[in-house]
N, C-alpha and C positions, 0 to 999 in steps of 0.2 A: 102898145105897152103890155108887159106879160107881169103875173102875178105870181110870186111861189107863198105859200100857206102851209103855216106845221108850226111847231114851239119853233119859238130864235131866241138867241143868244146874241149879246153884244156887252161893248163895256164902255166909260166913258172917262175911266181912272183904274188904277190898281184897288181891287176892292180890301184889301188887307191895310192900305194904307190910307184912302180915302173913303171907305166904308161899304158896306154893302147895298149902299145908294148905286155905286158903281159899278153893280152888274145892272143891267137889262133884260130881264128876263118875258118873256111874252109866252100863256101857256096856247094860245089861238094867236100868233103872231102872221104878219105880213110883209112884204119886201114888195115892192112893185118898180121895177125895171125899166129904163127908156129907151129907146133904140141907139141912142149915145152909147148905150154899155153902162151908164150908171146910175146909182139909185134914185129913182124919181120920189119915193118914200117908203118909211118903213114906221110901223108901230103896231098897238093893236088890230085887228083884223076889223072889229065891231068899230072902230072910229076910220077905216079907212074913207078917204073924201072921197064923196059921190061923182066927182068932179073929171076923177083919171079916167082916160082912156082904154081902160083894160079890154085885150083883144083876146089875149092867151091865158091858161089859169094852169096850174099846177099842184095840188094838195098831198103834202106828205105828211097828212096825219101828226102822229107823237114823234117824227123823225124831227131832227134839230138844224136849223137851219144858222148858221155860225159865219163869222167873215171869216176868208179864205186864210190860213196858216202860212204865216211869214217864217223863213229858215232864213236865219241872221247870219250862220256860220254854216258852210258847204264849202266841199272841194268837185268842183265839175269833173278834172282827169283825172277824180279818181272812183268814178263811177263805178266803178265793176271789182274793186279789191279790196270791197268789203271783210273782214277777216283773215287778212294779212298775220301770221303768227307770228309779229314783233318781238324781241325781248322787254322791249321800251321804247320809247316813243323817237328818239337815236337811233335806232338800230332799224326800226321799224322803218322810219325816211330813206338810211341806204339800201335795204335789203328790198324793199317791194318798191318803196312810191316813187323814190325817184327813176327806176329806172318804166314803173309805168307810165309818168308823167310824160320820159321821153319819147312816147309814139307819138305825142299831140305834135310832135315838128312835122308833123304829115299832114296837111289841111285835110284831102279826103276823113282821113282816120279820125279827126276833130269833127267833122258835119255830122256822119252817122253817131258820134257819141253825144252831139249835142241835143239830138232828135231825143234817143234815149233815154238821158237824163232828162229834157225837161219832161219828156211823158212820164216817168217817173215820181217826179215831183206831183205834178199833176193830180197821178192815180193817188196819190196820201194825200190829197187835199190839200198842198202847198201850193198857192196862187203868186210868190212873190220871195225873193231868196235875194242874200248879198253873197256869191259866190265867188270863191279864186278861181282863175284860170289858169295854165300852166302859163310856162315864161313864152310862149312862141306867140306869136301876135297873132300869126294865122287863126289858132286855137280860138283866141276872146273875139275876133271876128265872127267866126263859126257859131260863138253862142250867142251874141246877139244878136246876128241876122235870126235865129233859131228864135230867138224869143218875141222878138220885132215879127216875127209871122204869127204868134200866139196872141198876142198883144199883151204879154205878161209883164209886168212890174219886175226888172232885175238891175242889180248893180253887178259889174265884176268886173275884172282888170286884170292885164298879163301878169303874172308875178315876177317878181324882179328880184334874181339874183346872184348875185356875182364872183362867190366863193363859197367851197364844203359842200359840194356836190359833181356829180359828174358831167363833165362839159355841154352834155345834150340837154340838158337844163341849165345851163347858165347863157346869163347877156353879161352884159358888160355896163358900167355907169350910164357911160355916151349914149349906146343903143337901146337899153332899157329905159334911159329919159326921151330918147325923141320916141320911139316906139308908143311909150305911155303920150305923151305929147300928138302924135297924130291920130292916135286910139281917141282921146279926149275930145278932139278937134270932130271927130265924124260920129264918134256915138252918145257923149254925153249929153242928157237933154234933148234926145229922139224919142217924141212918142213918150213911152212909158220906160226909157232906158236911164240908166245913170251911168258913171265911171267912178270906179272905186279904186286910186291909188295903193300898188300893192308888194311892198316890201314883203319877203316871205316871213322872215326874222330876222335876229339879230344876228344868230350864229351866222347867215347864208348872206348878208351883205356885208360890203366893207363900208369904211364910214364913208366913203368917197360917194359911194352909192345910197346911202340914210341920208346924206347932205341932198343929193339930188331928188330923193322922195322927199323931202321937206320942201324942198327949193317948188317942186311940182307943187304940191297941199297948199303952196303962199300966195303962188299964181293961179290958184284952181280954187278957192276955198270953199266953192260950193259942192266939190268934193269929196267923196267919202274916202277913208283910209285906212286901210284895213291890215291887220298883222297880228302874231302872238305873243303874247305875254306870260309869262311864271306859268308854262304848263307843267313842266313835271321837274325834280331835283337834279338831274343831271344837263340839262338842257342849260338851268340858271345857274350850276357852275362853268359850261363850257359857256357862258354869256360873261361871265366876271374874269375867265381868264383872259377873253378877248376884248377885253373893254376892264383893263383894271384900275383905269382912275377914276370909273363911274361910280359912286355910291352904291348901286341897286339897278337892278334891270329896268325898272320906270326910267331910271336917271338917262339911260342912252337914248331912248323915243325922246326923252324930253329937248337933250342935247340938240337934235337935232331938228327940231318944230314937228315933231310927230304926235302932237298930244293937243286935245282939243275936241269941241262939242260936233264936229265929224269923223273922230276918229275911235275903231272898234277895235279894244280887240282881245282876241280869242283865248278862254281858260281863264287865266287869271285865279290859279287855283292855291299857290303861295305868297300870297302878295301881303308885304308889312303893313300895319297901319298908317304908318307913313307914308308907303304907297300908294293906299288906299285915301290919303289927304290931299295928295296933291294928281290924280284922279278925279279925284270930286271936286276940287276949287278947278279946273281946267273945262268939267264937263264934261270929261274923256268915258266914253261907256266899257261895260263887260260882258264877254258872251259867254254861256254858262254851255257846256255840252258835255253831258252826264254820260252817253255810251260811250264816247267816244275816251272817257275820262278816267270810265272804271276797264274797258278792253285792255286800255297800254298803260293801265295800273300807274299812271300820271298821279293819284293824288283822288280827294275829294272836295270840292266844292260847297262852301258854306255863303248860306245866301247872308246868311244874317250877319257874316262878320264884313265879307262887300257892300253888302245897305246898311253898314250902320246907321243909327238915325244920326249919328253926331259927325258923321261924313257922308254920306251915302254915294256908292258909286252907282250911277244908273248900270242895271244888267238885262240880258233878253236870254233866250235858248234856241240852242239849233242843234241839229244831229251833227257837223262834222265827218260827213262822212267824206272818205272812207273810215277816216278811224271809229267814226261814230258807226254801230253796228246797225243801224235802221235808218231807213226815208222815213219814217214815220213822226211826225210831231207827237199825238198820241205814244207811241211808242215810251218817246224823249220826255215827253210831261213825266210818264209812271216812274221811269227813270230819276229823272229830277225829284221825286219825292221821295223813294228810295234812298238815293243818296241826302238829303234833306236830314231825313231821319237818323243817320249814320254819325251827322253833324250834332245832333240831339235838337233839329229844330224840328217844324213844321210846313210843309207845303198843301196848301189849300186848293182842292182841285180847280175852284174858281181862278185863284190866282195863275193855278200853272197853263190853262187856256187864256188869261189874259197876258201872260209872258209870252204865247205863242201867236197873239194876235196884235193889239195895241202898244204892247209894249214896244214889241221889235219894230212896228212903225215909227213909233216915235227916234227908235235909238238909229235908224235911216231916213229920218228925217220925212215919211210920207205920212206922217197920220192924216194931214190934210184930203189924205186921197184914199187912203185905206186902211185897215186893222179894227174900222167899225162898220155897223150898219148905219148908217146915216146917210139920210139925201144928199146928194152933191156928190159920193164918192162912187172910186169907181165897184161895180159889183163883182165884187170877188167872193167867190162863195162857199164855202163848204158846207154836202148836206150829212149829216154824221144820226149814225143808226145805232143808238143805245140799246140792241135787243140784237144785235149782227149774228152774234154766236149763242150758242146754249146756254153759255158760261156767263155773257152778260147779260141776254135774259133774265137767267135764273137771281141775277146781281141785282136790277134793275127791279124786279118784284119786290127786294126790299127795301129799295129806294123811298127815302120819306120826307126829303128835301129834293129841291134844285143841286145843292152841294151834295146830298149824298151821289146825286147820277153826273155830276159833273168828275166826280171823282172817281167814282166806278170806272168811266167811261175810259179817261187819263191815265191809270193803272193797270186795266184791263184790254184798254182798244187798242187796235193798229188797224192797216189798211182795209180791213175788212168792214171794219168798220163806217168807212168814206163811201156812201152811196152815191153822191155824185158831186160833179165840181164846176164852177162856173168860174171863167176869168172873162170879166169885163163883161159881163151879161152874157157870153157864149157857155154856153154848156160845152164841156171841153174832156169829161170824163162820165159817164156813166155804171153804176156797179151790173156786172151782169149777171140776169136772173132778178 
């Protein structure tokens, strides 16, 4: 059994909403590791039990020892077009993404980019992601075998869709249901894998193809399912001209059994109170992703009018890339509070690490298994170094709480930050130097 030692961090609720009991903070904290990969214990260092096996030992000082960063929302093919010069979030789909999506019909082309991306993930301290794939099945193959050798925590699923793009991305009802259908059949529930049924939206299927992803979510229900909602204003008029007897873009997912305590999904940046009602009577969650939100000038993100307390829709955060401009969760947190402020609210550096950790467990259903330090789960780890740069150094000096450097950190970090990373008690990333 191996030991890591330094401050940790952990959480056991949203500390903005069940109080600041719900951080865990440990300034001599402890994690101790089993050969299973997951936590044998963690708490104070001074109360560790005389009992453990410790064979190996590890001290990182005043570095932070955190569970491993979940990305709720990711686009895998589209690793590498980061900064795409969209008009808008339309223009932006035909002009770069779909036609990069279309190389994933090449399985080779899909292996080396899955290697890629998840090291990627990795190097930001991401342990665990619900990603789309493109529509090719070879592609979602490619990334789970890819992850299934890391032994990372991931959900993702071909995308499915059937109209409003150019044919090398599109399937068809039939094929994109048995496809997701045999995807299900071989990778759901391996190891640490999920399947996340994956409508792209609403413009790019027909309802023949929404009926079938429902039809899928009914027979599948321990399922995730993943699609966009009210990202940007032009998106949610070409959704009402194609769907004109729906009430509201909620109303079409709803139509067709796409709404539910497994179902995510992404933006959710214009959404009526009403929509916001029957969101939260359903259980249906939201993924909040700030770079991705302010690049294709989509809109802004108000936490406080999605939580309301008199409806509250569960929400998490992920980078979205490629639209989202950073791998970085850090990155996404600064972000997030950024736009926070724009809304005239508040985000709480605490809370925006536990949006990037427990929360998004929960809204994929793994808290059981990860988003905290707790014995039983698996050790997914991020070790994050509040002093990485000059800039947070010098931040960090005048640090005079837990919140003051939890927030520094989430404003000011990015990957530089992420000293090293552990999935499943494997060290899997180390910072060099």
């Amino acid at each position: 059994m191996k030991l890591l030692t330094g401050r940790t961090l952990s959480f056991t609720g949203d500390p903005e909403i069940d109080g600041s009991g719900a951080l865990r903070w440990e300034e001599h904290g402890a994690i101790a590791i089993g050969d299973d990969g997951r936590i044998a214990w963690a708490g104070p260092l001074a109360e560790l039990p005389p009992g453990l096996a410790i064979t190996a030992r590890e001290d990182f000082g005043e570095m932070i020892l955190a569970p491993g960063f979940i990305d709720a929302h990711i686009h895998f093919p589209q690793y590498r077009m980061l900064a795409a010069p969209g008009r808008d979030l339309l223009d932006w789909l035909a002009r770069f993404t779909f036609p990069e999506e279309g190389r994933f019909a090449d399985r080779s082309h899909a292996e080396v980019a899955a290697e890629i991306f998840l090291d990627r993930l990795v190097s930001n301290g991401t342990t665990a992601a619900l990603a789309f794939s493109s529509v090719h099945k070879g592609a979602a193959e490619a990334l789970f075998e890819a992850a299934e050798r890391r032994g990372m925590a991931l959900a993702t699923g071909k995308t499915m869709m059937d109209r409003n793009a150019p044919p090398v991305v599109l399937d068809d009802a039939e094929t994109g249901a048995r496809d997701t259908e045999d995807l299900i059949a071989r990778w759901h529930g391996r190891g640490r894998l999920r399947y996340a049924i994956s409508p792209r939206f609403a413009i790019t299927s027909t309802e023949t193809q929404l009926e079938a992803s429902g039809a899928l979510l009914k027979a599948h229900p321990d399922c995730l399912m993943q699609t966009h909602l009210s990202e940007s204003r032009r998106e949610i008029e070409t959704v009402r001209a194609l769907f004109p007897n729906d009430r509201d873009y909620t109303a079409v997912y709803e139509r067709f059994g796409l709404v539910g305590p497994t179902c995510l999904f992404a933006h959710g940046i214009h959404l009526s109170d009403d929509e916001c009602r029957r969101l939260s009577e359903t259980g249906s969650a939201v993924v909040h992703c700030p770079t991705s939100n302010t690049f294709l000038g989509s809109g802004l993100f108000d936490l406080g009018h999605v939580g309301a307390a008199a409806r509250p829709v569960g929400f998490g955060l992920a980078t979205d890339i490629g639209g989202g401009t950073s791998y970085s969760m850090l990155t996404t947190m600064g972000e997030a509070c950024k736009v926070a402020m724009l809304a005239g609210r508040h985000l709480a550096g605490a809370r925006a690490f536990y949006l990037a950790t427990l929360a998004n467990a929960r809204l994929l259903h793994l808290d059981a298994e990860i988003g905290s330090l707790e014995a039983g789960k698996w050790a997914d780890i991020v070790l994050l170094d509040p002093r990485a740069t000059p800039v947070l150094a010098a931040r960090d000096d005048l640090s005079e709480s837990v919140e003051d450097r939890l927030f520094a950190l989430a404003v000011l970090g990015d990957d530089r930050a992420v000293a090293g990373t552990w999935v499943a008690g494997r060290k899997r990333f180390a910072r060099a130097g």
